[in-house]
N, C-alpha and C positions, 0 to 999 in steps of 0.2 A: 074488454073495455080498456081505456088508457085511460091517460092522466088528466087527460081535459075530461074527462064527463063526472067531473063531481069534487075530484079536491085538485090539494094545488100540490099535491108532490108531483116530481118529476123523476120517473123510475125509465127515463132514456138512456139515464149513463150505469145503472144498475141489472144485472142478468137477470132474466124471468126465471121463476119457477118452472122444474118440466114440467109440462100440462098436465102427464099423466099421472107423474105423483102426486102433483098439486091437486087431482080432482079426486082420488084414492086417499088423500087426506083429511080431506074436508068433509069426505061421504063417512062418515061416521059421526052421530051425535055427542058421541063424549072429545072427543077433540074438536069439534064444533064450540063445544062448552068453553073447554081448555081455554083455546084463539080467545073465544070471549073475552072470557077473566083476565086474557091478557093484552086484550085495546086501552084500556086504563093506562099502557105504557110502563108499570114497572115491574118490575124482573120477582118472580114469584118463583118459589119453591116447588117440588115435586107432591110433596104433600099436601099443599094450598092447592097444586092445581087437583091432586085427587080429589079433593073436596069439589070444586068449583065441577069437575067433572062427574063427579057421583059413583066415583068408583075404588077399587083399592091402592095400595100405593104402588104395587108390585105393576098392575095393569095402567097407570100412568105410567111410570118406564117405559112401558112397550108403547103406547099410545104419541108418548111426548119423541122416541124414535125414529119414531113416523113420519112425523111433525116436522123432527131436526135435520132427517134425509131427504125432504120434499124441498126444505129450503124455506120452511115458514117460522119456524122460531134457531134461536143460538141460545147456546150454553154459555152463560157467564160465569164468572167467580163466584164460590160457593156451591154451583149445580143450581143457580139458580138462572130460570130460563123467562125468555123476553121475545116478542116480534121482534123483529129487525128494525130499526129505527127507520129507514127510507119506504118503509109496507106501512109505517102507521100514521091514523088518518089526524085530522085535527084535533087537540085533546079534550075530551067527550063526547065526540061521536064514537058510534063502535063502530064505525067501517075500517075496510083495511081493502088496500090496492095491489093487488097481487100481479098487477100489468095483465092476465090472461083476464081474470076478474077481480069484481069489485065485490066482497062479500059485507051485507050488512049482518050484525052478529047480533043484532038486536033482536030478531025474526026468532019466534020459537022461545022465549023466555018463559 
């Protein structure tokens, strides 16, 4: 899907995700979770997102690398990590535009 089928960002002048990390990301429910906790737009910690993911802090690491290689979240200051400002959707919905798809993160709560 693009950008016309649902919000109003514009991810023309921004590079897509490779599809196939993008879809080896996302198939997993604890980084599922992750993305979740992080449509709310602010930059959360490793340990917040183990929580939010339901797992240990050590298996967030590996999870949130996944994550940072596929090109779905960044590393900020402090090791705290964030979607990409131009992937997220309007603020409180939990969708996010990944230009290949459009994932609602609400599903499965």
């Amino acid at each position: 899907m693009n950008s016309t089928s649902g919000t109003s960002k514009d991810n023309t002048t921004q590079p897509l995700p490779d599809l196939e990390r993008l879809t080896n990301a996302i198939g997993h429910v604890t980084r599922w979770k992750m993305l979740r906790e992080l449509t709310a737009g602010e930059a959360r910690s490793i340990a917040e997102l183990a929580v939010a993911g339901g797992c240990s802090y050590e298996s967030a690491v590996k999870h949130l690398v996944v994550l940072r290689k596929a090109g779905l979240v960044v590393q900020g200051r402090g090791r705290l990590y964030q979607i990409q400002k131009h992937h997220l959707p309007t603020p409180g919905e939990p969708v996010v535009d990944f230009g290949h798809c459009l994932l609602r993160l609400d599903a499965g709560k």
